[in-house]
MDAnalysis code that builds the backbone (N, CA, C; Angstrom):
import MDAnalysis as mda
import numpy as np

u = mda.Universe.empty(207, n_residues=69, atom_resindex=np.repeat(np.arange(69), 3), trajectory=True)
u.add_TopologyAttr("name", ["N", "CA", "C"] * 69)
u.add_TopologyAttr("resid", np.arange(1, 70))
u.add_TopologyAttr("resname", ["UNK", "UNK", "UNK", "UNK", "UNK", "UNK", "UNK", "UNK", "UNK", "UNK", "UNK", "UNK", "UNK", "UNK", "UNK", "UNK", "UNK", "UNK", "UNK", "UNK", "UNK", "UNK", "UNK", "UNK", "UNK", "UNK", "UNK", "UNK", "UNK", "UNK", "UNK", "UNK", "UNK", "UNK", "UNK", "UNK", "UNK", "UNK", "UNK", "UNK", "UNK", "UNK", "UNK", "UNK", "UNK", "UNK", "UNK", "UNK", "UNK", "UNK", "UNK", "UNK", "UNK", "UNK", "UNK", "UNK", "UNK", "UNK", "UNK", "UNK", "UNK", "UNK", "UNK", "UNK", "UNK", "UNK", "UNK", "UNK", "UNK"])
u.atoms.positions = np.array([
    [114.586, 93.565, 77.721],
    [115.258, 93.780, 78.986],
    [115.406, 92.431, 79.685],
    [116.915, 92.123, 80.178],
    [116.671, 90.918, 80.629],
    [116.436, 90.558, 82.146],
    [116.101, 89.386, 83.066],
    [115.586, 89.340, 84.066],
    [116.839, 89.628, 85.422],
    [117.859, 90.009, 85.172],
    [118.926, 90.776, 85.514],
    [118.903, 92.247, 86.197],
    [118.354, 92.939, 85.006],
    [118.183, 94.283, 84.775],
    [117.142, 95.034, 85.512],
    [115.918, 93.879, 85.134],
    [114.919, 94.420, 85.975],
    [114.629, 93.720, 87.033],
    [115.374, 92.873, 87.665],
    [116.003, 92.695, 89.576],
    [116.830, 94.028, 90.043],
    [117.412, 94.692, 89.346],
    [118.394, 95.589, 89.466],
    [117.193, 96.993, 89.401],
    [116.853, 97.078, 88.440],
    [115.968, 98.303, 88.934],
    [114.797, 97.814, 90.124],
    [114.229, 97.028, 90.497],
    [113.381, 96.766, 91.299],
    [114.049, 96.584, 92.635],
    [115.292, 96.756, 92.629],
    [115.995, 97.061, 94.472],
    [116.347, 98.462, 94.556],
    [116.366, 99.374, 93.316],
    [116.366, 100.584, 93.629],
    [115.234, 100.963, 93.961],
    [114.099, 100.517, 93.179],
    [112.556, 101.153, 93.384],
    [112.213, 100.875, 94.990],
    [112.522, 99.821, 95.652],
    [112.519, 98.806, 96.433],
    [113.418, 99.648, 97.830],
    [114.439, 100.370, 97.509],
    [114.507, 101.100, 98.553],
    [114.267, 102.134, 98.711],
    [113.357, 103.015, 97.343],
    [112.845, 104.590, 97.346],
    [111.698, 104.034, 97.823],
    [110.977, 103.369, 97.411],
    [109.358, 103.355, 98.311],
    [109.384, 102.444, 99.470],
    [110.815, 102.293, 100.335],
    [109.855, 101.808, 101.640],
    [110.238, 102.587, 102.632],
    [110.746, 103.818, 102.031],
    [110.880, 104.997, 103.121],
    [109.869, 105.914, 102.458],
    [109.119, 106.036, 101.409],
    [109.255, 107.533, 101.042],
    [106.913, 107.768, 101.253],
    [106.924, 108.562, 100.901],
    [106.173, 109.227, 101.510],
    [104.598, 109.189, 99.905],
    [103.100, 109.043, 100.659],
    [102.315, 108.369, 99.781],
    [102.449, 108.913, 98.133],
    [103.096, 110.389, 98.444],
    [102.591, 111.058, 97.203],
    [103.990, 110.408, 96.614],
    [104.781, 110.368, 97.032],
    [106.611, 109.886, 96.689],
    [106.062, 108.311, 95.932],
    [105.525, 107.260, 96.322],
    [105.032, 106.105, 96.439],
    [103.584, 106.051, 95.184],
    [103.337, 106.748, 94.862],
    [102.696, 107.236, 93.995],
    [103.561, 107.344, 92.738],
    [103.990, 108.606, 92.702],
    [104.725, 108.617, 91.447],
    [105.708, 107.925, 90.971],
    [106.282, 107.065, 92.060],
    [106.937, 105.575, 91.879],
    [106.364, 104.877, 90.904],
    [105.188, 104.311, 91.397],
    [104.520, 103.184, 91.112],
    [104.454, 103.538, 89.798],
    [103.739, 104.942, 89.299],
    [103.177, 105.299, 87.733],
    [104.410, 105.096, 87.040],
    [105.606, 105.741, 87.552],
    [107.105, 105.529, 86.256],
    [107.179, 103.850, 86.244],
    [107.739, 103.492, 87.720],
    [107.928, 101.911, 87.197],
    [106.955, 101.238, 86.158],
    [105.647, 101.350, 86.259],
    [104.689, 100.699, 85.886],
    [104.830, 101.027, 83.945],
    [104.775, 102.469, 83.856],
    [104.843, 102.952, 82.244],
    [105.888, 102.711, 82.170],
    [107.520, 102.490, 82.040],
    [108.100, 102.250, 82.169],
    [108.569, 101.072, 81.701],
    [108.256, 100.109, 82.420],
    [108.637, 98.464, 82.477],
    [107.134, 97.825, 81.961],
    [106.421, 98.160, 81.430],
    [105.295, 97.626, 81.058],
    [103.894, 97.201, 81.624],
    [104.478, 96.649, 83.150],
    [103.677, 96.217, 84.070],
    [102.443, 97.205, 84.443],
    [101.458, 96.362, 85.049],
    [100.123, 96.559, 85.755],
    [100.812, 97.570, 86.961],
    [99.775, 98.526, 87.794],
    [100.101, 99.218, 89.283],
    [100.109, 98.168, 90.007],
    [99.205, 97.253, 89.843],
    [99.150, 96.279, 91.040],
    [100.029, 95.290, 91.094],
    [100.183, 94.900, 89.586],
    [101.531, 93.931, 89.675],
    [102.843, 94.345, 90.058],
    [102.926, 95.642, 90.065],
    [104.447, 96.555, 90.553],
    [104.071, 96.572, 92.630],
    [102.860, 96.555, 92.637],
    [102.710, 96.894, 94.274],
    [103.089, 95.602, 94.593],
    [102.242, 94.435, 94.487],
    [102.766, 93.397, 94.922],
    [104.258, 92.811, 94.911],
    [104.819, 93.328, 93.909],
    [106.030, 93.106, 93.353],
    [106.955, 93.814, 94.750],
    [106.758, 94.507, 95.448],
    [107.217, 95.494, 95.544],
    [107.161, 95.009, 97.719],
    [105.922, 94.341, 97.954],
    [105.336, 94.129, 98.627],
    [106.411, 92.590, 99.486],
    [106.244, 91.856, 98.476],
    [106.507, 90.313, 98.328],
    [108.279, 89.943, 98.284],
    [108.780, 91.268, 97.719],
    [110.564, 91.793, 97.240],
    [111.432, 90.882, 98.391],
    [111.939, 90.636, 98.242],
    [113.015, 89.781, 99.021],
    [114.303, 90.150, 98.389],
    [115.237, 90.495, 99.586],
    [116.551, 91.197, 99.283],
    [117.674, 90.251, 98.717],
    [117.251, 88.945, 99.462],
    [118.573, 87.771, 99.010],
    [117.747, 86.942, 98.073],
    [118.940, 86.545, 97.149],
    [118.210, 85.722, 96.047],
    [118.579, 84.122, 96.142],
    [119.566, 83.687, 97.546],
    [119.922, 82.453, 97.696],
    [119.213, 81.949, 98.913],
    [118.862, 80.912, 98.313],
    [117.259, 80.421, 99.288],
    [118.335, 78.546, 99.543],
    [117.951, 78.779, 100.999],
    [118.343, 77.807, 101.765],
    [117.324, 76.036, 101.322],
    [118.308, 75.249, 101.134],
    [117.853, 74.170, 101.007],
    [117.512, 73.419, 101.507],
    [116.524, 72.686, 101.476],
    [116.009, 71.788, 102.502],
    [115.647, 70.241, 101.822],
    [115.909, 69.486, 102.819],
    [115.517, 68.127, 101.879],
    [114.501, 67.554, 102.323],
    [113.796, 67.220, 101.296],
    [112.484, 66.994, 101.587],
    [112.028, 65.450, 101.768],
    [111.110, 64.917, 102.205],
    [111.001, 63.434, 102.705],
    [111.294, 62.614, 104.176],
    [111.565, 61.439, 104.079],
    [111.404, 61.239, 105.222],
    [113.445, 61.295, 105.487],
    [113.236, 61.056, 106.902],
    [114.816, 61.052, 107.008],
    [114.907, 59.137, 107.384],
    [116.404, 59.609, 106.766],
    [116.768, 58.160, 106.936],
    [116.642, 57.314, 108.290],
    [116.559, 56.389, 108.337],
    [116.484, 55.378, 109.460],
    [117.559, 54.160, 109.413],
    [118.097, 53.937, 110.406],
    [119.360, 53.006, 110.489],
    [119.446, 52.097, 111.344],
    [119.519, 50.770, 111.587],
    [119.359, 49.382, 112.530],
    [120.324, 50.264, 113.375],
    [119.916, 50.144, 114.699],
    [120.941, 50.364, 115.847],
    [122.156, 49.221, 116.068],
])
């Protein structure tokens, strides 16, 4: 499965468990987890940590330039 696919199922999972309800959030966790291979805990955190946009703002790092007046 490539790392595509399972970004794509993890925004569906991603919007059933942050409405749904403990026992709902439960049987989430067990399919994703048997499922996709992963640990419960590595799917919670996963799940926890999820960030919706995948384009991350750049920043430049160091000092800033300085210029003779």
């Amino acid at each position: 499965m490539s790392a595509r696919s399972k970004r794509e199922c993890l925004v569906v999972i991603f919007k059933t468990y942050s409405v749904a309800s403990r026992e709902i959030e439960t049987a989430l966790l067990n399919e994703f987890s048997s499922t996709r291979g992963y640990y419960r805990k590595h799917v919670i955190r996963l799940l926890q940590t999820f960030q919706r946009s995948t384009h991350k703002t750049l920043t430049k790092l160091g000092r800033r330039p300085t210029y003779d007046p």
